[in-house]
C-alpha positions as a printed Julia matrix, in Angstrom:
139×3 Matrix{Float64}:
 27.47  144.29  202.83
 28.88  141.46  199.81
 31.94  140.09  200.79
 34.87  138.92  198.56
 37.64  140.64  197.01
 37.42  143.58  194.23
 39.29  142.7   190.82
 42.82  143.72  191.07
 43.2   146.75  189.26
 45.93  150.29  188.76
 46.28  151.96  191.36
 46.04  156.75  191.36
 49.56  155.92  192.54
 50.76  153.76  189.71
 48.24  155.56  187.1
 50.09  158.86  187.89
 53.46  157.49  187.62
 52.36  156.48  184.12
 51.67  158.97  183.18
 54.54  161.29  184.42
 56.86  158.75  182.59
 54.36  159.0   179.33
 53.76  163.0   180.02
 58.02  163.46  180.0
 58.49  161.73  177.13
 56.45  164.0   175.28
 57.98  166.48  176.06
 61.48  164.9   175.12
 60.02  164.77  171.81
 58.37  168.04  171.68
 54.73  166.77  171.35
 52.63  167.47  173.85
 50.12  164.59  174.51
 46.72  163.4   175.65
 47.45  160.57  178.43
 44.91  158.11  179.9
 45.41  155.29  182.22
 41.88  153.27  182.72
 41.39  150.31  185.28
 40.98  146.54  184.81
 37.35  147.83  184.16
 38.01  149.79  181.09
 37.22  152.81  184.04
 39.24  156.45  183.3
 41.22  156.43  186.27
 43.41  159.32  185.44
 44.02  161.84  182.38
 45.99  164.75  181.93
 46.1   166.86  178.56
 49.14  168.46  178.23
 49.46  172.26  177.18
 49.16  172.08  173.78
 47.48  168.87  173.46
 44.6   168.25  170.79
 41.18  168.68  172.64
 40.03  165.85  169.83
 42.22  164.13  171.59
 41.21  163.68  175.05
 38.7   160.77  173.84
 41.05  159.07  171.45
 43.22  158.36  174.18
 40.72  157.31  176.81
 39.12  155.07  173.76
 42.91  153.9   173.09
 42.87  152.7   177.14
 39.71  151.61  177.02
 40.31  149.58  173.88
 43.55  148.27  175.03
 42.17  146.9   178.21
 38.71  145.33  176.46
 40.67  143.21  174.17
 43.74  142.75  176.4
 46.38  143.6   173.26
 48.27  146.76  172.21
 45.23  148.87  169.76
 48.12  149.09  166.93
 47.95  144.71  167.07
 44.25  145.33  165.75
 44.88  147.42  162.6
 45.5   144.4   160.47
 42.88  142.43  161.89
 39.94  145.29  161.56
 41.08  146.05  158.0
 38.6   145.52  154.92
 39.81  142.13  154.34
 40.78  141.08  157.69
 38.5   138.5   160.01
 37.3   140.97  162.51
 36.19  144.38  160.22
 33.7   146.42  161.61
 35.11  146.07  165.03
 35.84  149.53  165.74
 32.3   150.35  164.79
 31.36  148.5   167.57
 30.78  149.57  171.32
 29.05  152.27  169.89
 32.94  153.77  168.11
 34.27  153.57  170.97
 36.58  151.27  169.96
 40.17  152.42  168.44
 42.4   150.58  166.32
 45.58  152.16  165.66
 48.7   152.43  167.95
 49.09  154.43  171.11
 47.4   152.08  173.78
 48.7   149.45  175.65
 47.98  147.01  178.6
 48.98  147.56  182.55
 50.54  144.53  183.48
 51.28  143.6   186.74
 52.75  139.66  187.85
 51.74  138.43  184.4
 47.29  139.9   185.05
 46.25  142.93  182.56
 45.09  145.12  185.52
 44.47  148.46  183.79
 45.37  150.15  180.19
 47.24  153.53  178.57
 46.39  155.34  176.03
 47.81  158.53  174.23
 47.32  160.86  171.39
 47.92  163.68  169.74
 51.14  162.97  167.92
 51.65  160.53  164.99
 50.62  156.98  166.07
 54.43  156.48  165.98
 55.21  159.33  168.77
 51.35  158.44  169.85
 52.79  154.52  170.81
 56.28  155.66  171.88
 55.02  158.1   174.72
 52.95  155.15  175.33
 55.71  152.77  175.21
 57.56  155.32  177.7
 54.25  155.23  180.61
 54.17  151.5   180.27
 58.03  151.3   181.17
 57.62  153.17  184.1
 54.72  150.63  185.27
């Protein structure tokens, strides 16, 4: 058996207390959400689709997670960046579309490392990156 440590990454405990913060929230706001937390390996750790949530969704925020934790930056900081004339367009053709570029996922951080992502949709990117806003507080 390798020895050595494993990457420091979210825990089920802290991904679930993400998103209960991110999942109430939503429901303060009366939008019911799609709510991903992925590891420090761009991994789905946990999801839950709320009743009522998109079904389009469910990949949008996982993508949003996964995004958020590839290029260590909230998606919505890559919208000017990916745009027509900005320096990186085409980026969220790449990784096969996986990629997303528009708010509603952010970094995990834990003592100052990027150990794991959110991401949520359904809403408006504004309520998308404000339930978001709400799971990363309760980090």
């Amino acid at each position: 058996m390798a020895t050595g440590s494993v990457l420091e990454t979210v825990t089920a405990e802290e991904a679930r207390r993400v998103i209960d913060a991110a999942a109430a929230k939503a429901t303060e706001i009366g939008q019911p959400m799609d709510i991903a937390v992925v590891d420090a390996g761009g991994n789905l750790k946990a999801h839950v689709r709320m009743d009522g949530a998109n079904i389009g969704s469910i990949t949008i925020a996982i993508n949003k997670a996964y995004t958020a934790i590839a290029f260590q930056c909230e998606t919505g900081d890559l919208q000017g960046l990916t745009r027509p004339d900005g320096p990186i367009y085409g980026l969220n053709d790449a990784h096969g579309g996986r990629l997303v570029v528009f708010p509603g996922g952010i970094p995990l951080v834990r003592n100052g490392d990027i150990v794991g992502a959110v991401g949520v949709s359904t809403g408006t990117i504004e309520q998308d990156q404000e339930v978001a806003e709400a799971g990363v507080a309760a980090f």
